[in-house]
N, C-alpha and C positions, 0 to 999 in steps of 0.2 A: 025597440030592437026586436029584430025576429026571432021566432022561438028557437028555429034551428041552430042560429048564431049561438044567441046564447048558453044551447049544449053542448055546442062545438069548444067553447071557452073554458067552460067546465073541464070538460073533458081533457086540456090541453093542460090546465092547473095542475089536475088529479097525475097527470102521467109526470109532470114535473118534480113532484112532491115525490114518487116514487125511486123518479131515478137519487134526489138529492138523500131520501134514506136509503138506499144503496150503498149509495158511497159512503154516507156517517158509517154504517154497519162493518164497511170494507175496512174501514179508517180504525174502525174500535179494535176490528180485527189482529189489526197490526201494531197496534200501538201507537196510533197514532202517522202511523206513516215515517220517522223517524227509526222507529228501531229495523227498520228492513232496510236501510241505507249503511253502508259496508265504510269502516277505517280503512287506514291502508296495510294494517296489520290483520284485513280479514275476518274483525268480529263487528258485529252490527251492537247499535249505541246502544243495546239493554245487555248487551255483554261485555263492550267494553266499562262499562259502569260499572259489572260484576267483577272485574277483573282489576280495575283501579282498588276499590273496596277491599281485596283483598289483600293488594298490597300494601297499601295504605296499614291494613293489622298486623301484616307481616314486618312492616316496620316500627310500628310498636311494639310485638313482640321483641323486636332487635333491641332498640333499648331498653327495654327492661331484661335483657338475657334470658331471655326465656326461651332458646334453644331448641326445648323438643316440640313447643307449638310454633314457633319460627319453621323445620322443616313441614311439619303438617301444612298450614298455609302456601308455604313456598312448590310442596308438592302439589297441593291443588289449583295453584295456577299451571306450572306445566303438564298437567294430567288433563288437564279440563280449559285453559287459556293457550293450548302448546303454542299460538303464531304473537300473542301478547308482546307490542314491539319491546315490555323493560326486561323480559326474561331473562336477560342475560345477565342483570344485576341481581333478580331472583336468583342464578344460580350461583353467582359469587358469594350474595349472603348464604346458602346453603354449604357452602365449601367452607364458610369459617364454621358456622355450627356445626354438622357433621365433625370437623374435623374436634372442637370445642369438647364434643360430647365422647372422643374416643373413638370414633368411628372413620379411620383413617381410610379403608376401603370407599364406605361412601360419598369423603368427601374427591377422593380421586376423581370416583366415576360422574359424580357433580359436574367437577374439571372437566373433562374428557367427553361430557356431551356440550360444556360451553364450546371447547373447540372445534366440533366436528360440527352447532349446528349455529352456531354466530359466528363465523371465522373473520365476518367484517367490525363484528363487535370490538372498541375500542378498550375494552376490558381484555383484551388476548392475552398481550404481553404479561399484565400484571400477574393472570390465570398460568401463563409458562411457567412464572419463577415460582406462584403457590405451588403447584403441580412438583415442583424439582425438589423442593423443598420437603414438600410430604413424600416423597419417594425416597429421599437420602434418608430421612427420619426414620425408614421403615429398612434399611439399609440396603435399599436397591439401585445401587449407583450406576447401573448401564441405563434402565428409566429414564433417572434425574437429569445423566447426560444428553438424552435423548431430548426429551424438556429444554433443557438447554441450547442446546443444537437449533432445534427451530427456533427460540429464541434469535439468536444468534443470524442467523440467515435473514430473520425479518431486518434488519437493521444491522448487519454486519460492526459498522462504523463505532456505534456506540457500545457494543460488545467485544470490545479490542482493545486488549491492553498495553500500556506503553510500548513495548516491547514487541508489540505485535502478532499476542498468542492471544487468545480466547479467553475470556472469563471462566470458560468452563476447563482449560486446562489442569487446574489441580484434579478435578473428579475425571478427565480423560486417563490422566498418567494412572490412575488406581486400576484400570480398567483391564484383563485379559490380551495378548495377543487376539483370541479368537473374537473375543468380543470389538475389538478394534477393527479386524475385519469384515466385522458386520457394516458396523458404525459407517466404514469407509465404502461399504458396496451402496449402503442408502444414501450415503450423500456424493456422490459422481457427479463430476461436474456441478459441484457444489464449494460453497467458497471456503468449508473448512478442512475440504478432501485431504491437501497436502498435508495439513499439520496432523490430521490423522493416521497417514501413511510416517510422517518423520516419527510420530509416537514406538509404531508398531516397530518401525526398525528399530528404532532405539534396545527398546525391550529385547528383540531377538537376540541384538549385539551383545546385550549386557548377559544375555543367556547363554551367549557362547555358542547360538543356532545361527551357525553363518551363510548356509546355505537357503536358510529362510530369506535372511536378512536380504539375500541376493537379489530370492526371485520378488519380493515386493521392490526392493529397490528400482527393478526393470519394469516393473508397471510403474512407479515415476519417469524413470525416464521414458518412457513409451506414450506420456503424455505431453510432452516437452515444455514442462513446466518449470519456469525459473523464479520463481519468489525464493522467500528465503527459507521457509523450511525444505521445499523442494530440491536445493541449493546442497543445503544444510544435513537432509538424510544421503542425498550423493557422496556427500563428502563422507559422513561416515564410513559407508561402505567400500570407498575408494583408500581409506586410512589416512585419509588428510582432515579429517574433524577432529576433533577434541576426543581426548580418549573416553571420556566419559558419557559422552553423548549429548554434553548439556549445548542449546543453542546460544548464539552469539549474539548480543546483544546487534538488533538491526545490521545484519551484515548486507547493509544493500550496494555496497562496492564491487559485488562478482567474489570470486572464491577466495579463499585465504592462501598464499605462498606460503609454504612451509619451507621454505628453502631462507627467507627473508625475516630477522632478527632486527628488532628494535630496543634501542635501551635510553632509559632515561636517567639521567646521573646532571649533578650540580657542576657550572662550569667555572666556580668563584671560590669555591672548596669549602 
């Protein structure tokens, strides 16, 4: 072989060598290559590692009730993991401890970033009812109803009682004319608007504010809405409902004749 050649060869080895410890060096750099590759929750696999690990304690802490290091963990995945896709179950455990420990405020505000920043999260609903719950507790029943309400809107259907009032009915009726009117401007055109407007009338009636009574009455009818409580606060205001205000069991047959008497009596003696 010629001498040239054979330098040439060399020389081709030696640059080979160089570039492959390059990349080793690139490679150590990173971790191997692996940890710079992204989940779809945004953290690269030497964080999502960190971030299972944690939970992982933080559910031992659960079981053993150990509460105030249950929130520490659970704070440090959303401080430090905020896109970590189980967060949302971190914050639900964080809403029983908080609340466990006394700390009624925290465990709300726990609640209250589950909804605003997992709203697809299938933990919602159950997070509504905790939420209405820890609000009633603290005896803030415009809240709780408020809780309830969106409840209620996600799923209409299974929040409807025989009768065709709302679960949250009893904590509506406790509620303020003024606070009703709130209730009823947030949800327009919303599925439980009427029976929040039949509420408020009711109340005015019973108050002997007829002139109130009036003018909400004409914001129902100005939407020309016929279900039954829609139905049902007209009638009050027109003195064809029930004196008391109370609704009719399903009156889905159109209005009540007051002109027309029924009686039932045995015809065998």
């Amino acid at each position: 072989m010629r001498p040239g050649a054979s330098r040439s060869g060399y020389f081709f080895m030696g640059l080979l060598a160089v570039v492959m410890l390059s990349v080793f060096l690139a490679a150590c750099t990173t971790g191997g290559g692996s940890a710079g590759v992204q989940s779809e929750d945004g953290l690269d696999a030497k964080q999502l590692a960190q971030a299972e690990r944690l939970y992982g304690q933080m559910q031992r802490e659960v079981s053993l009730r150990r509460d105030r290091k249950t929130l520490e963990l659970a704070g440090n995945l959303l401080d430090y993991y905020p896109t970590f896709e189980r967060n949302d179950e971190v914050l639900s455990v964080a809403i029983e401890a908080a609340d466990r420990l006394g700390d009624a405020p925290r465990a709300r505000a726990f609640g209250d970033e589950l909804l605003s920043t997992r709203p697809a999260s299938p933990l919602v609903d159950k997070t509504l009812l905790r939420l209405s719950d820890l609000t009633l507790a603290e005896a803030d029943t415009f809240s709780a109803v408020n809780y309830l309400i969106r409840y209620h809107n996600r799923n209409p259907l299974r929040s409807t009682l025989g009768d065709g009032r709302p679960r949250s009915a009893p904590l509506i009726q406790r509620l303020s004319t003024e606070e009703l009117e709130l209730l009823a401007r947030q949800e327009q055109d919303r599925p439980l608007w009427s029976y929040l407007k039949f509420t408020q009338i009711r109340k005015y009636m019973e108050a002997g504010r007829f002139p109130e009574a009036e003018v909400a009455a004409a914001e129902v009818r100005a939407t020309g809405l016929d279900d039954q409580f829609a139905v049902a606060a007209l009638d009050m205001v027109s003195g064809q409902g029930l004196a008391s205000g109370a609704l009719p069991l399903r009156p889905t047959f159109g209005r009540v004749n007051m002109d027309q008497v029924g009686v039932l009596c045995p015809l065998t003696g």
